[in-house]
N, C-alpha and C positions, 0 to 999 in steps of 0.2 A: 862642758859635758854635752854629749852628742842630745837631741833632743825625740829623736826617734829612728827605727831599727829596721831596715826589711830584710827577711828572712825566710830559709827554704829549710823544710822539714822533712828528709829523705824516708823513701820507706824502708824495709828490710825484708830480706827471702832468707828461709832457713835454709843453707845448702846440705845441713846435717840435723839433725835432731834425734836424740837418745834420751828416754827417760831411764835413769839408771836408778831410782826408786821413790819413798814417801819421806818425807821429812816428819822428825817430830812435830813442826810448827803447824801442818797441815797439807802444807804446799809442797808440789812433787820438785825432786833433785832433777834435775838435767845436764845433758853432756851437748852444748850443739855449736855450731859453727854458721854465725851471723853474716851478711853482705846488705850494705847501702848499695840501694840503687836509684836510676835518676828518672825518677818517680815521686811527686811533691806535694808537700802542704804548702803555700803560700798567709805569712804569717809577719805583719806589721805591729810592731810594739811604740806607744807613740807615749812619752813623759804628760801627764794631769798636773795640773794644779790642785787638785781634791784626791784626799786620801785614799782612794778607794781602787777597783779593780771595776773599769769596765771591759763586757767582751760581746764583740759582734760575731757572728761567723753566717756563711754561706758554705751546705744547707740551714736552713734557718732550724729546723729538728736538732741540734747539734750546740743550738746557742741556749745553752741553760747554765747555772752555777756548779754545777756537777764536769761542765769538760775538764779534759784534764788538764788545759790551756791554764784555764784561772785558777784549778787545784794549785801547778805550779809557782804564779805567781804568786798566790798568796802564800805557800809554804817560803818562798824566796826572802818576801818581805817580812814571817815571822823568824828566820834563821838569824836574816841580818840585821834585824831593829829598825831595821833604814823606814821613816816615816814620808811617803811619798806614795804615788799614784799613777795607774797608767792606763790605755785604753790599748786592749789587743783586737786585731783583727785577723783573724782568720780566714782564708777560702780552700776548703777542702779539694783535694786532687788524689788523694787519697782512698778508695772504699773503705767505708766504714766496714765491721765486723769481716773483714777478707783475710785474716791472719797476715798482713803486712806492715802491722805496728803504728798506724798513722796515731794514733794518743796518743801512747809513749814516744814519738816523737816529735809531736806539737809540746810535749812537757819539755821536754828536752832542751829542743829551742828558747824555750820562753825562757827555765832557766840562766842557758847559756848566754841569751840575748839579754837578760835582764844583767847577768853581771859584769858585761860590755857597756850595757849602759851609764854600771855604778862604779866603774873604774874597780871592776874586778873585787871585793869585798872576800868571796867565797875561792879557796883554794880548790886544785883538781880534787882531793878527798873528799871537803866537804860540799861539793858538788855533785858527787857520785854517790856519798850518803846520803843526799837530799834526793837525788834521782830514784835513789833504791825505795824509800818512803813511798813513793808516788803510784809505783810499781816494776816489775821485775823486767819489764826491757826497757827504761828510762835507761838505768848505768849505761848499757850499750850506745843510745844513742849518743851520750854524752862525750861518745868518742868515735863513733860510727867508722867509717871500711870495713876490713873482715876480720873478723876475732873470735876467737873460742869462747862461749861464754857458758858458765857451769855452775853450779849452788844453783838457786832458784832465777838465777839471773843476774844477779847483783857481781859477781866475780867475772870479769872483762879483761884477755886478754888477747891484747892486739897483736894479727897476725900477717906476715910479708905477704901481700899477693898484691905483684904490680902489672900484672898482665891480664888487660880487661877481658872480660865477659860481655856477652850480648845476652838479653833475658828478652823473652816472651812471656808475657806477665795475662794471665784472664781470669778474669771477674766474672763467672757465671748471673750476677744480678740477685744472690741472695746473701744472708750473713748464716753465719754455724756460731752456737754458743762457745767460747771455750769452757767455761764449766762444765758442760753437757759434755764435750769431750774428751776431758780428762775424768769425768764421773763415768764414762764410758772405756775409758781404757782398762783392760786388763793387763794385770802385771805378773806372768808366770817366773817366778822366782829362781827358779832352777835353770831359767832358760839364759844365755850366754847373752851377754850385751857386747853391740858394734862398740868401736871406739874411733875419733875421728882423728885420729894419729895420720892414717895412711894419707886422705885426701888434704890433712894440714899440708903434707910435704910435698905433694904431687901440686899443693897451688901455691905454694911456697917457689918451685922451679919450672911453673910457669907449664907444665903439664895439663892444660884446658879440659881434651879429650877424653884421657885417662880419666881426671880428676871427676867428673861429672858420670863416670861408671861408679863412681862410689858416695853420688849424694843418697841421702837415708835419712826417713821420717818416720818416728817409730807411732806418732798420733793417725796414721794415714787409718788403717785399719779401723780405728776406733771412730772417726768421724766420716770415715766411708756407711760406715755400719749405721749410723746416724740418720745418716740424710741420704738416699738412695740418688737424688738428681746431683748429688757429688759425681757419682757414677758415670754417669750420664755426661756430665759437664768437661771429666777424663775423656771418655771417651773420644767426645768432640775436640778437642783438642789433639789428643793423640789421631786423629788420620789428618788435621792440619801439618804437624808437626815431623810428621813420618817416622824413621828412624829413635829421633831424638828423645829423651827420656820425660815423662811427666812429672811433677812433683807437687806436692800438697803443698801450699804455705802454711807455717806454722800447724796452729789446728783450724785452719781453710775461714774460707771456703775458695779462696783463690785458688791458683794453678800456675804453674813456670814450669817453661824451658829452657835448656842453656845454650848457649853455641857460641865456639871459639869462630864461626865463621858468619862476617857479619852479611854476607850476599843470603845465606841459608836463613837467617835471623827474619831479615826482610821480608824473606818469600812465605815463611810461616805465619808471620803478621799480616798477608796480605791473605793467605786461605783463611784462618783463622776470623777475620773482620765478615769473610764471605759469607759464613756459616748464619751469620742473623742471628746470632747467642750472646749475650752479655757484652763485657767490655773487654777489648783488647787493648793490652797497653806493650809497647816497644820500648827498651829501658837497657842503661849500660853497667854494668858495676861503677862504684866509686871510691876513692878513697876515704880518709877520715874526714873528717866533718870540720875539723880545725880545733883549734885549744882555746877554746874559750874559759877560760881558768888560770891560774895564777894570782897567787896576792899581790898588792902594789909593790912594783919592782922586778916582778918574777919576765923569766923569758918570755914574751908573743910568740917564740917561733912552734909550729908544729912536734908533736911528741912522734 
């Protein structure tokens, strides 16, 4: 048995996001369309000799019992019974509250990486059940590239798109609640919801250009209306960017661009950096994350 684990914890851009309405549970339904990009958490899982769950992380604001680092582990260890111990390390690469998933996929990892550890105990199901627990883009990570992903998150289905993206990724320097933004959205009932049919197909045949005339965030509004230096932070990026489309991540506070073309990609990172505004990050799409699941016996090979 391997005796420790390093690992990378991608983040995510919403290329589409729809809320198509409320759930009895509480939690709004969604219709959106996920992408891993190669943009990281930096995450070392090392075997204890003592029962317990330790966790370092850098920022050091981030290392409490509440990450969702040690949430994972410990959910891991009470699914499987397995009586053992491990110490995670973490270094953030990530912004925290930027709407690009870095918990749910430092959970993810740990998951994934714990059951590599343990010779695989937890099947792809009960991997994805455990993820769902944790919260609503865990499932996703747990199988990361690009996928449709719908219900409150939990429901993941992977989707063909082999022809990468270049993203332009900024981090204006603050976080937006998502509570606050989905307690900010209004849901006009009567009013026609997108659907991400069109741009599934368009990056399914490798349609770059097209495809990114049809990315859509339906939180954009609602967390604009929020935070007015949202505005502001658009702004600055759209005359970096030119042309090129803006887009909210998730419910933000980050920003993305796309571009099939990777010379343009560059030149936008380099005005972009000029501007003296937050952080810029340059990043590729990816594919899936790998199959860390299967009971003993099961295939290794990728799904």
């Amino acid at each position: 048995m391997q005796k420790s684990l390093q690992l990378k914890a991608p983040a995510k851009l919403n290329l589409f996001l729809e809320v198509t309405g409320k759930r009895p549970d509480g939690f709004h339904a969604l219709e959106s369309v996920f992408q891993t990009i190669s943009l990281y958490d930096d995450i070392t899982i090392s075997l204890r000799d003592s029962e317990r769950v330790d966790f370092s992380c850098r920022p050091e604001s981030l290392q409490t019992p509440d990450n969702l680092a040690v949430k994972a582990a410990e959910a891991f260890f009470t699914a499987t019974g397995l009586q053992a111990g491990v110490h995670i390390s973490l270094e953030k690469g990530i912004p925290a509250q930027a709407g690009l998933g870095g918990g749910s996929s430092d959970a993810a990892a740990v998951l994934k990486g714990l059951n590599d550890l343990f010779d695989r105990p937890l099947d792809k199901s009960a991997l994805l059940t455990l993820g769902a627990s944790l919260g609503s883009d865990v499932p996703f990570f747990i199988c990361g590239g690009t996928a449709l992903v719908t219900g409150r998150g939990e429901f993941v289905e992977p989707v063909k798109a082999d022809t990468p993206f270049d993203f332009l990724v900024f981090f204006p320097g603050f976080g937006v609640s998502t509570a606050e933004v989905y307690k900010n959205l209004r849901l006009n009932l009567t009013e026609k919801r997108n659907s991400a049919k069109v741009l599934l197909a368009l990056l399914a045949s490798g349609s770059l250009e097209a495809a990114g005339e049809h990315f859509f965030n339906r939180l954009e509004q609602a967390a604009f209306a929020l935070d007015s230096r949202l505005v502001e932070a658009k702004t600055v990026m759209q005359n970096s960017v030119g042309d090129a489309g803006v887009m909210l991540c998730g419910s933000g506070a980050s920003l993305f661009s796309a571009f099939a073309d990777h010379d343009r990609a560059h030149e936008a990172y380099r005005i972009l950096r000029g501007r003296g505004m937050g952080v810029a990050f340059l990043a590729q799409s990816i594919r899936e994350t790998g199959s860390a699941w299967g009971g003993k016996g099961d295939s290794r090979g990728d799904f």
